[in-house]
Backbone as XML, in Angstrom:
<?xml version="1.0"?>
<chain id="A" units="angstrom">
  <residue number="1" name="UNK">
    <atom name="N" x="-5.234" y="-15.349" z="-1.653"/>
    <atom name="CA" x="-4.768" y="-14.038" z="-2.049"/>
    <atom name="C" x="-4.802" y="-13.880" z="-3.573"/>
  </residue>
  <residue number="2" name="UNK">
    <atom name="N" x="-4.212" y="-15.007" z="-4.129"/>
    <atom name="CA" x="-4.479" y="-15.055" z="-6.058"/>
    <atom name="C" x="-5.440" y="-14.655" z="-6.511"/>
  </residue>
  <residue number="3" name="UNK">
    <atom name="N" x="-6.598" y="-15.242" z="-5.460"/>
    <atom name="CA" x="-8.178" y="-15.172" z="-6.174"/>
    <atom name="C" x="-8.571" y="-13.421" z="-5.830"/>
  </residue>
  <residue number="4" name="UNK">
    <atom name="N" x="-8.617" y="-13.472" z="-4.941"/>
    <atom name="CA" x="-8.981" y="-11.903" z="-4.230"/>
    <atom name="C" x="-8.321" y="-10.754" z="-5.058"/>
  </residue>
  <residue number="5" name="UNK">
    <atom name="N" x="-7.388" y="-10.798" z="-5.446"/>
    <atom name="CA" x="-6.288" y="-9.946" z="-6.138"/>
    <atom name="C" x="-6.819" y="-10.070" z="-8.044"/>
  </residue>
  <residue number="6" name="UNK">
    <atom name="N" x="-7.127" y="-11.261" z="-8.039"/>
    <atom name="CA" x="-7.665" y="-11.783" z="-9.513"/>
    <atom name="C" x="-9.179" y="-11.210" z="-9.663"/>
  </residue>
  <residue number="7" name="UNK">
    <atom name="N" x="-9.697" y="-11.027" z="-8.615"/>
    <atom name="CA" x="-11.498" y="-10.902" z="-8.449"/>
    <atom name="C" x="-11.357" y="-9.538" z="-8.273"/>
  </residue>
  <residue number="8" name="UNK">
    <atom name="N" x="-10.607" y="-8.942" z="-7.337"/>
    <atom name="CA" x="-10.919" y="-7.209" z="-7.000"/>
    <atom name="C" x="-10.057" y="-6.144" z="-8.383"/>
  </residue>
  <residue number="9" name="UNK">
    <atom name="N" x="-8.685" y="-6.504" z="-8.725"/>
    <atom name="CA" x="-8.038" y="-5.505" z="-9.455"/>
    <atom name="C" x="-8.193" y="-6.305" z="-10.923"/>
  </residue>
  <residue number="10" name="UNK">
    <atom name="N" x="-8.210" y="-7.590" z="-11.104"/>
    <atom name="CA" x="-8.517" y="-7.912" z="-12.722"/>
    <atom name="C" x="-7.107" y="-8.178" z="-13.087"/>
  </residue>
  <residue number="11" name="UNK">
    <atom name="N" x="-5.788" y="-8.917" z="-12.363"/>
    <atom name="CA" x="-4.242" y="-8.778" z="-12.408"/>
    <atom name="C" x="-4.185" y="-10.562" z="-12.012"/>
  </residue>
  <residue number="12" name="UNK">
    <atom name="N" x="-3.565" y="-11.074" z="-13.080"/>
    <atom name="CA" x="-3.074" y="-12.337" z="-12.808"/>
    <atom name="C" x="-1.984" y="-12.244" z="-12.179"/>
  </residue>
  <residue number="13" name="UNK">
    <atom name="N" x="-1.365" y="-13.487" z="-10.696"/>
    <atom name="CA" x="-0.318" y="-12.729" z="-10.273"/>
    <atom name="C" x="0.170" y="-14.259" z="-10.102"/>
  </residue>
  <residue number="14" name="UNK">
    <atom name="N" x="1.370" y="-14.370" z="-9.854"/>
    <atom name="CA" x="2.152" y="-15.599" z="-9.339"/>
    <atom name="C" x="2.677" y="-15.184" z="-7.894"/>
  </residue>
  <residue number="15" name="UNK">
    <atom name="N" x="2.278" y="-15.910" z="-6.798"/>
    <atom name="CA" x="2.466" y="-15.748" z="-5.734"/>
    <atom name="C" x="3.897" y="-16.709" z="-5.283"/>
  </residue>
  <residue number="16" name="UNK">
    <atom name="N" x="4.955" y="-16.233" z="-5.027"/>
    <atom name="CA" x="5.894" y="-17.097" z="-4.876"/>
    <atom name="C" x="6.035" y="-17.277" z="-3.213"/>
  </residue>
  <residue number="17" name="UNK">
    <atom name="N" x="5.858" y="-16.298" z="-2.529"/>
    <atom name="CA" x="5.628" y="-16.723" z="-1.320"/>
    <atom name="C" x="4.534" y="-16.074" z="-0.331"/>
  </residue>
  <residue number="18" name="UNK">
    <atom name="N" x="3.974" y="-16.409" z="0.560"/>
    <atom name="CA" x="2.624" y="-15.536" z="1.266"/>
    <atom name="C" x="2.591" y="-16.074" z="2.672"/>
  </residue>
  <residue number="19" name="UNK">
    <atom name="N" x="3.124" y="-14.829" z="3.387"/>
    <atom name="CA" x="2.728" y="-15.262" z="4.874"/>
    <atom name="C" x="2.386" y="-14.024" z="5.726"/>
  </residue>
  <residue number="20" name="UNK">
    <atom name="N" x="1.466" y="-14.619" z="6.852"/>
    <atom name="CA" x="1.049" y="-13.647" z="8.083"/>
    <atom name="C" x="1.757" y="-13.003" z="8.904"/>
  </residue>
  <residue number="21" name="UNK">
    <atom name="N" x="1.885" y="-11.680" z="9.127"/>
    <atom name="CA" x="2.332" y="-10.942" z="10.273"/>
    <atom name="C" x="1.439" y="-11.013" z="11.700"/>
  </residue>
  <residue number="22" name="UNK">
    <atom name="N" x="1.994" y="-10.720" z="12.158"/>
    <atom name="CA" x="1.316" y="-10.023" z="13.489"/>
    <atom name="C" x="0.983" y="-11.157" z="14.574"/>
  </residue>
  <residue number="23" name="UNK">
    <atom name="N" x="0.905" y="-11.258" z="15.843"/>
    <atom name="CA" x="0.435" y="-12.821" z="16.378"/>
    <atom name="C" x="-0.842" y="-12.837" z="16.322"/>
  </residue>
  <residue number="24" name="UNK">
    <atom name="N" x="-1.579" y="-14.064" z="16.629"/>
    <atom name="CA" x="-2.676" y="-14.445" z="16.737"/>
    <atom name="C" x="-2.866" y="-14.077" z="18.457"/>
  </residue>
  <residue number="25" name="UNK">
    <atom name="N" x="-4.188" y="-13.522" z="18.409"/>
    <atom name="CA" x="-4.965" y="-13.683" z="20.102"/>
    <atom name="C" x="-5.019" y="-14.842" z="20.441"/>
  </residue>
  <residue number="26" name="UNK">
    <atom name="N" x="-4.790" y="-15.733" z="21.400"/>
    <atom name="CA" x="-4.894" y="-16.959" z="21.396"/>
    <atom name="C" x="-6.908" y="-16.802" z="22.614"/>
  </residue>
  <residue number="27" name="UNK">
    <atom name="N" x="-6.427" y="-15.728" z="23.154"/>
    <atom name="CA" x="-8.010" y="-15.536" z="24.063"/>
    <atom name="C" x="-9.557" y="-15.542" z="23.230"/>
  </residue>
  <residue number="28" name="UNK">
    <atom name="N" x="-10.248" y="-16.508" z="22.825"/>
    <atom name="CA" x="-10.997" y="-16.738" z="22.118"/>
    <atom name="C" x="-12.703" y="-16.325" z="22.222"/>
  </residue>
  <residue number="29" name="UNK">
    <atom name="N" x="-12.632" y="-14.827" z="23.776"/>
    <atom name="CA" x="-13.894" y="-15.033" z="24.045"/>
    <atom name="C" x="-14.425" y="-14.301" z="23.049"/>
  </residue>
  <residue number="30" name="UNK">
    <atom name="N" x="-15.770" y="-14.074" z="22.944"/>
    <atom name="CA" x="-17.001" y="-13.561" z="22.077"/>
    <atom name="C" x="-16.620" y="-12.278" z="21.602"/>
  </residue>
  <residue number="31" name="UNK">
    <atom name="N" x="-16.290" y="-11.521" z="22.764"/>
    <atom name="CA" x="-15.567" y="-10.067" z="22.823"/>
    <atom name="C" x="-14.849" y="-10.010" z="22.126"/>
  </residue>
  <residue number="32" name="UNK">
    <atom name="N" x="-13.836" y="-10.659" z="22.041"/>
    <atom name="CA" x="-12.200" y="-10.398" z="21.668"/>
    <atom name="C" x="-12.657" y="-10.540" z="20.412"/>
  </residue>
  <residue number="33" name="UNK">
    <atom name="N" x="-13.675" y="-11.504" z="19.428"/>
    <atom name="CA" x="-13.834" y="-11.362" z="18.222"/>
    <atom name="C" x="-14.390" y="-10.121" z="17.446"/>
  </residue>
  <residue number="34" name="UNK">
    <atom name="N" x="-14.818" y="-9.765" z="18.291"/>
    <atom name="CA" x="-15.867" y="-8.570" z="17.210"/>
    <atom name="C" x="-14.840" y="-7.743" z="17.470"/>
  </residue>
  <residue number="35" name="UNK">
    <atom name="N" x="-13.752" y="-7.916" z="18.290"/>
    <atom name="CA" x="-13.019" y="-6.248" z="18.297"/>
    <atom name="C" x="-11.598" y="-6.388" z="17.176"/>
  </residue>
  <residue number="36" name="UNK">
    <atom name="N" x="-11.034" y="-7.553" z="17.315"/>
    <atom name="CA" x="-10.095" y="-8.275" z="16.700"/>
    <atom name="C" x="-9.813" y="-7.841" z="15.190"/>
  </residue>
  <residue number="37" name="UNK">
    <atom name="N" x="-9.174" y="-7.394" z="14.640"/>
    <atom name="CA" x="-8.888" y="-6.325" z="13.105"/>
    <atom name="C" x="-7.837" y="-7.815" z="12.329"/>
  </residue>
  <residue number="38" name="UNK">
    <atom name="N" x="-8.330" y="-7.554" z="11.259"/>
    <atom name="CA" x="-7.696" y="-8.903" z="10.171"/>
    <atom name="C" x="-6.433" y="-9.015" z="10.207"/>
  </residue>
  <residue number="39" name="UNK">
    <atom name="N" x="-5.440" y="-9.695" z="10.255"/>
    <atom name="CA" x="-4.071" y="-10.346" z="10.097"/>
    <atom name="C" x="-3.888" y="-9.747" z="8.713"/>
  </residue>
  <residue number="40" name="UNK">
    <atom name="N" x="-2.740" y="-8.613" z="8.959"/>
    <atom name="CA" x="-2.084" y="-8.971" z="7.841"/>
    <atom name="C" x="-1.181" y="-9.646" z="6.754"/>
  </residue>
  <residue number="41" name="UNK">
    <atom name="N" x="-0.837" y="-10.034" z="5.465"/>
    <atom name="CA" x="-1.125" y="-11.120" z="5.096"/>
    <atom name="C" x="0.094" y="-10.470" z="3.548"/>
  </residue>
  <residue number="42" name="UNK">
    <atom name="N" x="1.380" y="-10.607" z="3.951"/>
    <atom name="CA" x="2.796" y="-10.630" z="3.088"/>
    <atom name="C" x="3.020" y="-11.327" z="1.802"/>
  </residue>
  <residue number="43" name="UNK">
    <atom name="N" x="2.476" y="-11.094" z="0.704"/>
    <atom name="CA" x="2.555" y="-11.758" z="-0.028"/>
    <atom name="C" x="3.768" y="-11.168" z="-1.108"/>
  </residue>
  <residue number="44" name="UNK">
    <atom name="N" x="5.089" y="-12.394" z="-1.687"/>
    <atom name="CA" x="6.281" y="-11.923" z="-2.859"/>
    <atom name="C" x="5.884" y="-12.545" z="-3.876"/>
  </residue>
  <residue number="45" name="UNK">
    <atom name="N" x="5.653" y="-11.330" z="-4.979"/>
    <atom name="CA" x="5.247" y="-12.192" z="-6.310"/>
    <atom name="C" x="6.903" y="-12.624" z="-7.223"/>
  </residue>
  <residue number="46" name="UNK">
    <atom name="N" x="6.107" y="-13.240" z="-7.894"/>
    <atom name="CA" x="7.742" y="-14.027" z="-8.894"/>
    <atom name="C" x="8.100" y="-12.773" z="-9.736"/>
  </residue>
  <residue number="47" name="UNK">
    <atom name="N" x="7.285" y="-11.847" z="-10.001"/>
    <atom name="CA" x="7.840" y="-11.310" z="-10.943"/>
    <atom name="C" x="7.372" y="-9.750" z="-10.515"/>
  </residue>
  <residue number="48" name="UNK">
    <atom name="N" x="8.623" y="-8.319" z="-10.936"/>
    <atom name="CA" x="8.210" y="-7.315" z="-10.226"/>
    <atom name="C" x="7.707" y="-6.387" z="-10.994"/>
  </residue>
  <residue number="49" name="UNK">
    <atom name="N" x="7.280" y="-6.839" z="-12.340"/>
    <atom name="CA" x="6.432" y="-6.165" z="-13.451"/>
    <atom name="C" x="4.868" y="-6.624" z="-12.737"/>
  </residue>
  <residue number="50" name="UNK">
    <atom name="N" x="4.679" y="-7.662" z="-12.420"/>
    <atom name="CA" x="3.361" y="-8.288" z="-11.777"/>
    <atom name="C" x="3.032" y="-6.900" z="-10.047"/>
  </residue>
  <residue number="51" name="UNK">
    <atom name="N" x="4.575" y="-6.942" z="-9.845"/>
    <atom name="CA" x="4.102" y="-6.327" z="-8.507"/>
    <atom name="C" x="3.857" y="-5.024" z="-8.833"/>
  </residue>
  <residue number="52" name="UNK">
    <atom name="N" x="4.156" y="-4.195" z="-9.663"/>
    <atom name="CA" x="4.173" y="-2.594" z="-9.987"/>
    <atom name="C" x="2.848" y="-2.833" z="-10.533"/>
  </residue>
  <residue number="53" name="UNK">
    <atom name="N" x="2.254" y="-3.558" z="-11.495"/>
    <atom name="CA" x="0.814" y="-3.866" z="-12.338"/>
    <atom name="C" x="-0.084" y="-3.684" z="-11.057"/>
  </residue>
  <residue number="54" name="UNK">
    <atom name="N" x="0.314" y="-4.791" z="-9.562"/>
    <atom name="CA" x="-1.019" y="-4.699" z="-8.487"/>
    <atom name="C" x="-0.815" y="-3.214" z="-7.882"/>
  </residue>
  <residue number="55" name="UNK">
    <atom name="N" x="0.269" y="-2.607" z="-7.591"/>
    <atom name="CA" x="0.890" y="-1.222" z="-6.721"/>
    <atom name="C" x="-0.191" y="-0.189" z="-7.699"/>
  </residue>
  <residue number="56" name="UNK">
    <atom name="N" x="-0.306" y="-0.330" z="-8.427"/>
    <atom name="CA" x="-0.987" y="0.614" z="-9.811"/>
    <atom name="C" x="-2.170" y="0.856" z="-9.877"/>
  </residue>
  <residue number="57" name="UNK">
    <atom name="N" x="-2.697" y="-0.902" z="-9.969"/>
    <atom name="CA" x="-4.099" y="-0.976" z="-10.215"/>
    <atom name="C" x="-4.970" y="-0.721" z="-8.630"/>
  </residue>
  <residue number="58" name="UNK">
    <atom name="N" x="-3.952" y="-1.217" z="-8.014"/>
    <atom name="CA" x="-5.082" y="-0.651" z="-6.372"/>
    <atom name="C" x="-4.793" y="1.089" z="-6.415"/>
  </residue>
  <residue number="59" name="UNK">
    <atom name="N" x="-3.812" y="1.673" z="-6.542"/>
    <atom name="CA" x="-3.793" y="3.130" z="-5.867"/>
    <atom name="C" x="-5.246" y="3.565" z="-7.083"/>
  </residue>
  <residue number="60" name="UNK">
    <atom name="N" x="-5.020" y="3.055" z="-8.041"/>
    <atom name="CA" x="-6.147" y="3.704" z="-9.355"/>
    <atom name="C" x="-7.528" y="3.563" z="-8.612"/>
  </residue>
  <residue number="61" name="UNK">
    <atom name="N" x="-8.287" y="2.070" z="-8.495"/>
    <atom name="CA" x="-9.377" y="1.714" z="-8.404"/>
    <atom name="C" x="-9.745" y="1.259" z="-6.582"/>
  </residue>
  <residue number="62" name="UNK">
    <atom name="N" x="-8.538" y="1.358" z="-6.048"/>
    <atom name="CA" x="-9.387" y="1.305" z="-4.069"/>
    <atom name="C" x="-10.164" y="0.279" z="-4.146"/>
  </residue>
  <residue number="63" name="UNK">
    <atom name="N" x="-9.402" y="-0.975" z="-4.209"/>
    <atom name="CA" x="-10.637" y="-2.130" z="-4.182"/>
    <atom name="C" x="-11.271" y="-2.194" z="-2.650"/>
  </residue>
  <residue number="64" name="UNK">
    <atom name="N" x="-12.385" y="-2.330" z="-2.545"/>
    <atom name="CA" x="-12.960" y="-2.788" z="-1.405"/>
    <atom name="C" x="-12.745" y="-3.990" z="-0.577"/>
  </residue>
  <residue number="65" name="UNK">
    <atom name="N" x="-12.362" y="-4.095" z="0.572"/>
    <atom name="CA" x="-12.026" y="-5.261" z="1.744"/>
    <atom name="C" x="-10.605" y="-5.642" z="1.073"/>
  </residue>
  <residue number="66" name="UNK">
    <atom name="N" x="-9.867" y="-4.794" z="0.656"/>
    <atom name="CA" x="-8.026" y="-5.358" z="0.669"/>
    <atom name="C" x="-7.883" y="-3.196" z="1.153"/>
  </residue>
  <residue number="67" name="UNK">
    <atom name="N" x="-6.319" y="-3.682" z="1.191"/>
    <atom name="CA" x="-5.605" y="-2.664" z="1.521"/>
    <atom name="C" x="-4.030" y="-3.216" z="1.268"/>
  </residue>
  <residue number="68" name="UNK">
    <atom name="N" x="-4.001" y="-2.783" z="0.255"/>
    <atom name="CA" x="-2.244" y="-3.433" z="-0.646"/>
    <atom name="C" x="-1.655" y="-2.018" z="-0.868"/>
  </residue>
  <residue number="69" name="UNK">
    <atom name="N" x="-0.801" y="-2.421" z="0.157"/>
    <atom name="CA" x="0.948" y="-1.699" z="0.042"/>
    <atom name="C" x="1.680" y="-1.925" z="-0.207"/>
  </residue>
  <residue number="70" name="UNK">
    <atom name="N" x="3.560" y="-1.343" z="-0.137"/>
    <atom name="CA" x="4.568" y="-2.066" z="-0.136"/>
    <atom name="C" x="4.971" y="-2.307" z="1.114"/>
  </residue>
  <residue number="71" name="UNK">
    <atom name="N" x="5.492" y="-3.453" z="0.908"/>
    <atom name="CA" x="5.872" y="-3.809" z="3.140"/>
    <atom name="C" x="6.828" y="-2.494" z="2.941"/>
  </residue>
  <residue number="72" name="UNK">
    <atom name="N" x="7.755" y="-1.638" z="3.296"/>
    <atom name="CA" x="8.708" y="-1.055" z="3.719"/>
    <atom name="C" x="9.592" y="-1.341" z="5.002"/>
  </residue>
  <residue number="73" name="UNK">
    <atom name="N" x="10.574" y="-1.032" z="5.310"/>
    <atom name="CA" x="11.199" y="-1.136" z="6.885"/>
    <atom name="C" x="10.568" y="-0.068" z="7.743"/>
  </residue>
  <residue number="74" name="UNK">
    <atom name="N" x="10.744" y="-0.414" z="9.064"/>
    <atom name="CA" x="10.520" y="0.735" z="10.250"/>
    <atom name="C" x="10.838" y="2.334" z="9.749"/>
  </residue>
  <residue number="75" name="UNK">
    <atom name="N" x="12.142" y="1.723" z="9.590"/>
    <atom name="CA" x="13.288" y="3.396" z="9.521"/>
    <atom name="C" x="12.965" y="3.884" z="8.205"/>
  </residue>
  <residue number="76" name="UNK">
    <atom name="N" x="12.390" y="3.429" z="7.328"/>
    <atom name="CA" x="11.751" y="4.239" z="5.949"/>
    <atom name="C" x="10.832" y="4.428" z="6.596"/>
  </residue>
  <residue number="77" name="UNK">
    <atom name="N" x="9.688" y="3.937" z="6.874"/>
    <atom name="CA" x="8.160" y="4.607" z="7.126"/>
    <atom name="C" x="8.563" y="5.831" z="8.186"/>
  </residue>
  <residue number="78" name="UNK">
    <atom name="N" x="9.715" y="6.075" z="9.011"/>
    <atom name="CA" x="9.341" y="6.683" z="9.815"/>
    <atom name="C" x="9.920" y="7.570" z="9.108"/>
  </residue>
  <residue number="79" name="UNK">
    <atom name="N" x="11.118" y="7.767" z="8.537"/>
    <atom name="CA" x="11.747" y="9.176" z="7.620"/>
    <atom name="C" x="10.566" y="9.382" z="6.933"/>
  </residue>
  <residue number="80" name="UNK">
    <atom name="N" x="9.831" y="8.901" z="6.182"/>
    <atom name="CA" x="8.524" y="9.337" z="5.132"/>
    <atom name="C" x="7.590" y="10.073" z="5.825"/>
  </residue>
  <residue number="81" name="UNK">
    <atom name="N" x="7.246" y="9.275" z="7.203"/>
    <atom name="CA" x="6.184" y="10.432" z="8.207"/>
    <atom name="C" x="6.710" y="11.839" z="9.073"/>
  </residue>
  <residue number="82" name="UNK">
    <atom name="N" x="7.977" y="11.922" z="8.916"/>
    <atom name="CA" x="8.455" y="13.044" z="8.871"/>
    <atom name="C" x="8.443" y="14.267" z="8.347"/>
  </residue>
  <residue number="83" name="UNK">
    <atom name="N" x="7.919" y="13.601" z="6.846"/>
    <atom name="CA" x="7.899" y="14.421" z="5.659"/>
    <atom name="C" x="6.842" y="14.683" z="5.140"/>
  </residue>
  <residue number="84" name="UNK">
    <atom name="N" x="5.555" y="14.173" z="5.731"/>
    <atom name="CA" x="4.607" y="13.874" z="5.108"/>
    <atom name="C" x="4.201" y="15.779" z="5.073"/>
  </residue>
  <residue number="85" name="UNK">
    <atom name="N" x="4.199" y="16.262" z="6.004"/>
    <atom name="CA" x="4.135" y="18.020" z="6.003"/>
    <atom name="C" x="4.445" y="18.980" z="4.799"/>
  </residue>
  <residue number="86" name="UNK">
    <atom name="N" x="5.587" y="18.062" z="4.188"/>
    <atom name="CA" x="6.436" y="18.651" z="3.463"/>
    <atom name="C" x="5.764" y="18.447" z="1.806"/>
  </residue>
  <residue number="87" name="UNK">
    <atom name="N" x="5.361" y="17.348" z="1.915"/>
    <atom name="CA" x="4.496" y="16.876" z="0.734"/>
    <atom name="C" x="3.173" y="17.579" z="0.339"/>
  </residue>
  <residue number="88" name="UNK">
    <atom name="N" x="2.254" y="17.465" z="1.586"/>
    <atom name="CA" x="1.247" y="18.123" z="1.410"/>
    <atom name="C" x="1.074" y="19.168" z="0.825"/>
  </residue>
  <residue number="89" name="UNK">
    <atom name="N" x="2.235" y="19.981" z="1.848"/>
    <atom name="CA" x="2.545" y="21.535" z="1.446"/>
    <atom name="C" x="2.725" y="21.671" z="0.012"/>
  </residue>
  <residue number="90" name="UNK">
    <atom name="N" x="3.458" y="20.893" z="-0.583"/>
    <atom name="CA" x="3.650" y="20.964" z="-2.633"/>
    <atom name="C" x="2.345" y="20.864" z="-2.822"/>
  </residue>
  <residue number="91" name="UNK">
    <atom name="N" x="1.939" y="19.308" z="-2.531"/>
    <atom name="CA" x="0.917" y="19.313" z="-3.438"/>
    <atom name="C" x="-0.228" y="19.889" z="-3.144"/>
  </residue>
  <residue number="92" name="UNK">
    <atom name="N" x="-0.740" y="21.088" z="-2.432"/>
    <atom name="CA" x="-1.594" y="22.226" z="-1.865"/>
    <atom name="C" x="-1.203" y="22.985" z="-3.249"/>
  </residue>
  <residue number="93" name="UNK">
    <atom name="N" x="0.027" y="23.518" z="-3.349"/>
    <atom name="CA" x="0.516" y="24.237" z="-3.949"/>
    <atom name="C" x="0.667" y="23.875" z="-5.451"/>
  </residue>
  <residue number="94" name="UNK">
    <atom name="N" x="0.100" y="22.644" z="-5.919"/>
    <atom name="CA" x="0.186" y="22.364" z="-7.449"/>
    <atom name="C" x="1.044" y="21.854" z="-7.968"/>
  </residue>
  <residue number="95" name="UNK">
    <atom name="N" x="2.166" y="21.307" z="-6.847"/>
    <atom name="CA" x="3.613" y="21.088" z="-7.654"/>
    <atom name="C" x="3.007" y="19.575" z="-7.455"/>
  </residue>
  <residue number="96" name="UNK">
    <atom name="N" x="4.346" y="18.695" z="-8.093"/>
    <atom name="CA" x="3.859" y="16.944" z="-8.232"/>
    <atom name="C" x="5.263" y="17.103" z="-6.855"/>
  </residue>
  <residue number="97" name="UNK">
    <atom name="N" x="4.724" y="15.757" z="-6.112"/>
    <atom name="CA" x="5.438" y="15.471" z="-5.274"/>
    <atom name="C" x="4.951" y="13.815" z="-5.208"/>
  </residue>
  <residue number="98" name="UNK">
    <atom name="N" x="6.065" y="12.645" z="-4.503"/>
    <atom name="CA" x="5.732" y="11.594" z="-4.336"/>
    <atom name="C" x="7.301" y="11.437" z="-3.407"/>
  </residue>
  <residue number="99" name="UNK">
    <atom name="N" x="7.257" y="10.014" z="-2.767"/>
    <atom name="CA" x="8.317" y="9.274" z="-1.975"/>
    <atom name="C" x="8.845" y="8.343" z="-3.442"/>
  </residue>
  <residue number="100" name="UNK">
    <atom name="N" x="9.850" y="8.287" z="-3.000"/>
    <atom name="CA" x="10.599" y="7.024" z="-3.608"/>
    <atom name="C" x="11.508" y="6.266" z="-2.199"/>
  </residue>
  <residue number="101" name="UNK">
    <atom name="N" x="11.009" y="5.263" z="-1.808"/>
    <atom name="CA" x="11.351" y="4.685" z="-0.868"/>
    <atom name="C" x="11.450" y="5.912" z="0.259"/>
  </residue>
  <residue number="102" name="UNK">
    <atom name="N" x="12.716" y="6.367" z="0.847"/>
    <atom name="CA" x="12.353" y="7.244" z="1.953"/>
    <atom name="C" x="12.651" y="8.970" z="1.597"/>
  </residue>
  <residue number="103" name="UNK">
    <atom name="N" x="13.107" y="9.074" z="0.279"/>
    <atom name="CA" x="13.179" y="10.400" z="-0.374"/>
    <atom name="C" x="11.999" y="10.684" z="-0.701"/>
  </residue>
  <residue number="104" name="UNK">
    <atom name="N" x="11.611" y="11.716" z="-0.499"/>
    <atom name="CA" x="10.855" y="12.908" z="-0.614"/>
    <atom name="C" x="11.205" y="13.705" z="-1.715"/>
  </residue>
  <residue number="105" name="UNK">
    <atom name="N" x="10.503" y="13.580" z="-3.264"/>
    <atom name="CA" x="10.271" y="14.350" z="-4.627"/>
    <atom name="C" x="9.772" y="15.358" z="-5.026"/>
  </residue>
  <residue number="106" name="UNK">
    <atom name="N" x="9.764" y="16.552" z="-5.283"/>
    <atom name="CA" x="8.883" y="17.486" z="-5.322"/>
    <atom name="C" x="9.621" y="18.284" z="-6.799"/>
  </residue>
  <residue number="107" name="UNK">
    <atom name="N" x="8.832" y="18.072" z="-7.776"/>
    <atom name="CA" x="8.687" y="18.848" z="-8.796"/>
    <atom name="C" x="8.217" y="19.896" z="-9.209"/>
  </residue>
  <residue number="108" name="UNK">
    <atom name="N" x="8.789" y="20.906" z="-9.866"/>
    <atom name="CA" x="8.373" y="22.268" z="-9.790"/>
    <atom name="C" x="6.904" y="22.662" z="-10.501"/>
  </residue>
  <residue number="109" name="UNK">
    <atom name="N" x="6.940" y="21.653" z="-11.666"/>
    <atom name="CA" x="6.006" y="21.457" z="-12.684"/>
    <atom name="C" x="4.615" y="21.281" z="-12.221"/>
  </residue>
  <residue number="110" name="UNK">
    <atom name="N" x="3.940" y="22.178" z="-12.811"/>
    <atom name="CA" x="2.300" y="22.246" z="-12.437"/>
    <atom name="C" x="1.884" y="21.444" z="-12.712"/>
  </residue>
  <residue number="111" name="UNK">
    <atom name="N" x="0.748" y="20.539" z="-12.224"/>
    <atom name="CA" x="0.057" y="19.746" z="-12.960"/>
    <atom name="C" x="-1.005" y="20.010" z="-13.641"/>
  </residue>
  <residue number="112" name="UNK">
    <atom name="N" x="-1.022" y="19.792" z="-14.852"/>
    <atom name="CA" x="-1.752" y="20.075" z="-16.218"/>
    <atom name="C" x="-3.239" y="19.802" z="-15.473"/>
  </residue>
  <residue number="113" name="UNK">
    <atom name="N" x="-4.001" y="21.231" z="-15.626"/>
    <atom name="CA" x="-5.524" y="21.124" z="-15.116"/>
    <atom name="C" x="-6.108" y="21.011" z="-16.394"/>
  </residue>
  <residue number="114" name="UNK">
    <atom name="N" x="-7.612" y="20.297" z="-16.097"/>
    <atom name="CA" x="-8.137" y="19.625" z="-16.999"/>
    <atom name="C" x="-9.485" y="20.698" z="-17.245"/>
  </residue>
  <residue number="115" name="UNK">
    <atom name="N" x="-9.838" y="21.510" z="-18.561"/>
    <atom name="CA" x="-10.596" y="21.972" z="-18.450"/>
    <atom name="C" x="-11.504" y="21.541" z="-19.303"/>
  </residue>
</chain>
């Protein structure tokens, strides 16, 4: 994960702990591989200036073959997809909107178009 994270966003990171979700298929036929979607893969860095630096540099640049989030709980992701309607709707409309954990932000303030 160090290297991948070091190779795709350009972010030295200290990995203090890193482990897999999800179970393994233990059914190993031919099939089950090509259909089978990657383990995701929990990694806590030592330091949370390091973790806001990777949260940053992926939403900026979309590295290719990762997909880095914040883990969240159940009951946040699901208040946030509640809202997601509510967001859109601002930012259709020009206002800045974002989550902070399971609150829903919406600022009145236009965002400065670039001419």
């Amino acid at each position: 994960m160090k290297q991948a994270i070091q190779e795709q966003l350009g972010v030295d990171v200290d990995i203090e702990r890193a482990h897999r979700v999800e179970r393994r298929n233990h059914d190993r036929s031919s099939q089950d591989t090509q259909k089978r979607k990657p383990r995701t893969i929990v990694c806590v860095l030592r330091c949370w200036k390091q973790r806001e630096a990777v949260l940053k540099k992926a939403r900026k640049s979309k590295p290719s073959g990762l997909f880095i989030s914040e883990d969240l709980a159940l009951a946040t992701l699901q208040r946030r997809a509640a809202q997601v309607g509510k967001l859109r709707e601002a930012k259709q409309a020009g206002k800045i909107a974002y989550f902070v954990l399971d609150r829903l932000v919406i600022r009145d303030q236009k965002i400065p178009s670039t001419v």
